[in-house]
N, C-alpha and C positions, 0 to 999 in steps of 0.2 A: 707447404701450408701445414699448420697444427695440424692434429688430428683429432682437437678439443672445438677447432674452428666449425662455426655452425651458419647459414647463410641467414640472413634475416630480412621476413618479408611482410607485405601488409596479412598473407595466408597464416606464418609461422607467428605471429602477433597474436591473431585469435586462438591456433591451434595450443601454443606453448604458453605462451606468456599468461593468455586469459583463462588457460586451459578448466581452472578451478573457479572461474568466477559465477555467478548468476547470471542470468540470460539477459537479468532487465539490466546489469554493468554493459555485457558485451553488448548490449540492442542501443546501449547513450554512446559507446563508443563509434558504432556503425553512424548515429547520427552524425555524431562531431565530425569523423573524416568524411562523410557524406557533402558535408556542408562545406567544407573546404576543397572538399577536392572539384566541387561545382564554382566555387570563386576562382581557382586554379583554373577552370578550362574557361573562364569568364577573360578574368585575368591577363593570362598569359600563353592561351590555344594548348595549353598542356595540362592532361591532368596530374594531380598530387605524387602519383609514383613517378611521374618523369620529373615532376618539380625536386624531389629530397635530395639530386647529386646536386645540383644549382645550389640550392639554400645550405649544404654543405661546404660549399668553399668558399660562399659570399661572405660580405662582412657581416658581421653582427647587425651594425643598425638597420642596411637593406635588411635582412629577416624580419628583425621589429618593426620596420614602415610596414613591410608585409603584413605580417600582424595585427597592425594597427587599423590599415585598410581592411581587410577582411572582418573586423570590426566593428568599425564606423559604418559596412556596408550593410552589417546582420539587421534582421527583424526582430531579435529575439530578447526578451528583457532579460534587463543586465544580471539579475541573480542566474538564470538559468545561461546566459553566456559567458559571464565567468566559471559553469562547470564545465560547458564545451571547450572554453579553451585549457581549464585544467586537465581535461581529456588529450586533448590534440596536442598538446605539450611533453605529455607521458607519450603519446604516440612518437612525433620525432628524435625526443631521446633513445627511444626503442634503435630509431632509425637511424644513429648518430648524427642528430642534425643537433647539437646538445650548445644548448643557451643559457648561460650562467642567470642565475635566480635575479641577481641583482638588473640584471637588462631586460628581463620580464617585466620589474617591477616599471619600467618606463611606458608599461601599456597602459593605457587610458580609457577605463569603461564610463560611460554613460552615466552621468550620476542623474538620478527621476525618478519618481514616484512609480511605483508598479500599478500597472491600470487594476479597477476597482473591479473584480469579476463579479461577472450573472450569477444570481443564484437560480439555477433550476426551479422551474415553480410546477408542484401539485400538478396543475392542469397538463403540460408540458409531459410529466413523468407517466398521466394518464392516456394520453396522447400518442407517449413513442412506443409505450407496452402494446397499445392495441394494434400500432402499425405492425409490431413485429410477428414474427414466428415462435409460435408455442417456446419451443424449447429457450432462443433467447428472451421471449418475455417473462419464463422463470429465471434465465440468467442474470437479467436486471432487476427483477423483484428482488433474488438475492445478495447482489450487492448494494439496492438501499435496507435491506434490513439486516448486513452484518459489517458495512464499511471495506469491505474485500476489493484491493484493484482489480481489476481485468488482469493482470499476470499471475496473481494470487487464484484469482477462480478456474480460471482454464486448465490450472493445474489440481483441481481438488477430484479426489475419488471417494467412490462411495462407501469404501472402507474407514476413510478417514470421519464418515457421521458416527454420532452418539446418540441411542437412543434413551440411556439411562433416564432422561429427566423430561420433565413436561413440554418440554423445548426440544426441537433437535440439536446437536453440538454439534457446531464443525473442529476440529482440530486442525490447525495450520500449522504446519509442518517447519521447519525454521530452512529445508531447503527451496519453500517454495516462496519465501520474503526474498526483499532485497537488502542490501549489504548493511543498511541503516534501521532495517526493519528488526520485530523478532518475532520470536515462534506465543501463537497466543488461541485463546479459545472463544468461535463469539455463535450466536444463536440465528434460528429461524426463525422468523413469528411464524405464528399460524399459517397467516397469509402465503407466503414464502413456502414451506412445506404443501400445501395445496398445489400448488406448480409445478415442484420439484418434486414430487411424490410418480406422478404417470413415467417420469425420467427413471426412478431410482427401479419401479417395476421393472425395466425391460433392459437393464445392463446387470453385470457380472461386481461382487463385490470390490476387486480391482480397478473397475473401468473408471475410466473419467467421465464424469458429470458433464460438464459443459465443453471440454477442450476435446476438440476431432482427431492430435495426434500428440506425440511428447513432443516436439518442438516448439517451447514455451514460445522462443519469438514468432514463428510462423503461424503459432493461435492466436497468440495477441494481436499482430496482425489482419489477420481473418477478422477476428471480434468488432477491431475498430475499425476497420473497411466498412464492416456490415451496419454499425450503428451508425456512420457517418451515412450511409445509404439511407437510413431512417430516417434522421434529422431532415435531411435534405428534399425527402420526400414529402415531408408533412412545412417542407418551408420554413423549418427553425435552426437553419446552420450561417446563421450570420457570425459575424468576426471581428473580435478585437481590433484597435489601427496597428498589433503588430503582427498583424493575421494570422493569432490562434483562434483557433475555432471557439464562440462564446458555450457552446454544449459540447461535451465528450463524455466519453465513457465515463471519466475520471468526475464528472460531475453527479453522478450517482453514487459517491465516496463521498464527493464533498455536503451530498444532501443527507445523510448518517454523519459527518462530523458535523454538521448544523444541529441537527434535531437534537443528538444528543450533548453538546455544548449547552441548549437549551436547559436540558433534564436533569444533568448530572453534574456538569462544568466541563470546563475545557481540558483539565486533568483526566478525568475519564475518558472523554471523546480522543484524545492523543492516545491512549493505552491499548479501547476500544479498535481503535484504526493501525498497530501494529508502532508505533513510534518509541523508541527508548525514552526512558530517563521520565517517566511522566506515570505517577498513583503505583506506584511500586506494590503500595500495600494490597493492591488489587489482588494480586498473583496469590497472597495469603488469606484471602474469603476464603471462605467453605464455600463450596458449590451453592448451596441455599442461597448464600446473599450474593452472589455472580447471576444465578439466574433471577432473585428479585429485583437487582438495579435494572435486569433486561426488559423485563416484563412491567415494570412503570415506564419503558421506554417506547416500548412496542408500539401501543395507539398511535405515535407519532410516526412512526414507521410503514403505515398501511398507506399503500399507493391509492387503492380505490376507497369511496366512503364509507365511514361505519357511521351509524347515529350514535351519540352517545349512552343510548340508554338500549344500546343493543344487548341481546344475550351474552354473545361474545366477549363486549367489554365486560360486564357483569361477572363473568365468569373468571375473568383475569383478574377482577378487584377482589373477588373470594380469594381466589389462587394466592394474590401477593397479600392479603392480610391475614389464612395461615401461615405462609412463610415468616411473616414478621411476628407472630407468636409463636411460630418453634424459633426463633432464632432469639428469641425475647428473653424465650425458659430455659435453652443451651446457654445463655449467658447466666444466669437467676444458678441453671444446675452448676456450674462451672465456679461462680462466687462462694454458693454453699459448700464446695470442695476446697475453695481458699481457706475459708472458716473453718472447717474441721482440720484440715493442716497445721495453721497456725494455733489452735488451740491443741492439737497433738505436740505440737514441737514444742510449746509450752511447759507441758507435765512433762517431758524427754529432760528439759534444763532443772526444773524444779528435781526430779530424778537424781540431777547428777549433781544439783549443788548442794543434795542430800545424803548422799554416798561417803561427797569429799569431809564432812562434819565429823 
């Protein structure tokens, strides 16, 4: 045997292979072979690691009938099934179970309309804050007022806040997105900082905020155990017909890219929420106008009720219409500096085409 030869297992998969990936890749990986390896023992009384020498020396097309069944049997809508089996397909070539592209291409998803999802309503979001425990009811207050997944939050420490500005800053770190996401900065309200404030008193500037250990999956885990506990207890964990849960975590992401779609457009709210490719020019605000698209956003953002003619709001419409007159006069100063340039560079040519006479 080589001595280059290295054994390869579903162990040495995570250890090596994924060795540098994100936790939320390796955590869609563990679904995917999760999911097949329970059709495996459904199947055929054997799980997935006994199945790879079999589907090894079988023909081709039994593998893709397999395939195809395993499939046909999912619950899972077709966008989100076509990444599991782009997953579990990188897994058995790992395993040399290697299936030429073109005989993939004979797999047949589902073609249908993706069910129309719940929007999380106000009442709901007031509802599951009071079922919870202090700590996670500042955890969910913070991700509808900064669009932060549950794998993004469990991992923030209280090094990473900003106090410079009227607003607290989180900095999200680009280790702690996932592989589609990027590194970005988004705000507290008020509200939110009132929560997260008795938390920030009683840990260490390193410590993590919301996440109990570094093991990103095993917190995010924990989190959605605990909120699905909630749900359930207040009798609002009803489910899609492909039994996704109609509330999750992930739907207090989805109520911050609502609100702010509303305020800003959907350009913002994709940038806001960590997504490429979407208001680039964002990234090139000054601080000033990053935290005044925040703060027109904010009211919408409040879980519990404000009146409108509260202090509060009052306070934020002062707030955001200095900002928009220093940003008004940095433009005004910045023109005036155009102006005297160009009338300098002027007399610089009259200068020289005076020289040359």
């Amino acid at each position: 045997m080589s001595t280059l030869s290295k054994q390869r297992s579903y162990d040495s998969f995570f250890s090596q292979r994924l060795k540098k990936s994100k936790e939320g890749t390796r955590q869609a990986y563990h679904y995917a072979l999760g999911d097949f390896d329970k059709f495996c023992k459904m199947e055929f009384k054997k799980p997935l690691e006994e199945m790879l020498d079999e589907f090894k020396i079988a023909e081709t097309d039994s593998v893709i009938d397999t395939l195809q069944e395993f499939m046909n049997q999912s619950t899972i809508e077709p966008h989100n099934l076509r990444v599991r089996m782009s997953l579990l397909n990188t897994y058995l070539y790992y395993r040399k179970v290697k299936i030429d592209p073109r005989d993939l291409k004979q797999l047949k998803y589902e073609e249908g309309e993706a069910e129309e999802r719940r929007a999380v309503s106000l009442d709901d979001l007031r509802r599951i804050c009071d079922q919870a425990r202090p700590k996670r009811k500042a955890l969910y207050i913070t991700m509808v007022s900064t669009g932060m997944p549950i794998g993004e939050a469990v991992q923030i420490r209280k090094s990473d806040l900003d106090y410079s500005e009227s607003r607290i800053k989180i900095h999200i770190k680009k280790s702690y997105t996932k592989k589609n996401s990027r590194p970005r900065t988004v705000y507290l309200t008020k509200e939110a900082e009132k929560m997260v404030k008795p938390i920030l008193d009683k840990i260490d500037d390193d410590a993590l905020i919301f996440g109990h250990i570094d093991d990103v999956e095993k917190a995010t885990a924990t989190q959605m155990q605990s909120f699905r506990r909630v749900v359930d207890e207040l009798k609002l964990g009803g489910k899609y017909d492909s039994g996704t849960r109609t509330i999750t975590l992930h739907s207090l992401r989805a109520y911050f890219f609502t609100k702010a779609t509303e305020k800003h457009g959907i350009a913002y709210a994709h940038k806001m929420t960590g997504h490429k490719g979407y208001l680039e020019q964002y990234n090139r605000y000054p601080e000033e106008k990053k935290l005044e698209l925040f703060l027109q956003l904010e009211p919408e953002l409040f879980v519990y009720s404000k009146k409108p003619d509260s202090d509060e709001i009052r306070d934020m419409k002062q707030e955001i219409e200095q900002l928009q007159k220093y940003n008004a006069g940095s433009s005004k100063y910045f023109d005036g500096l155009k102006d005297e340039f160009e009338e300098a560079l002027e007399k610089v040519k009259r200068l020289v085409k005076e020289s040359k006479k």
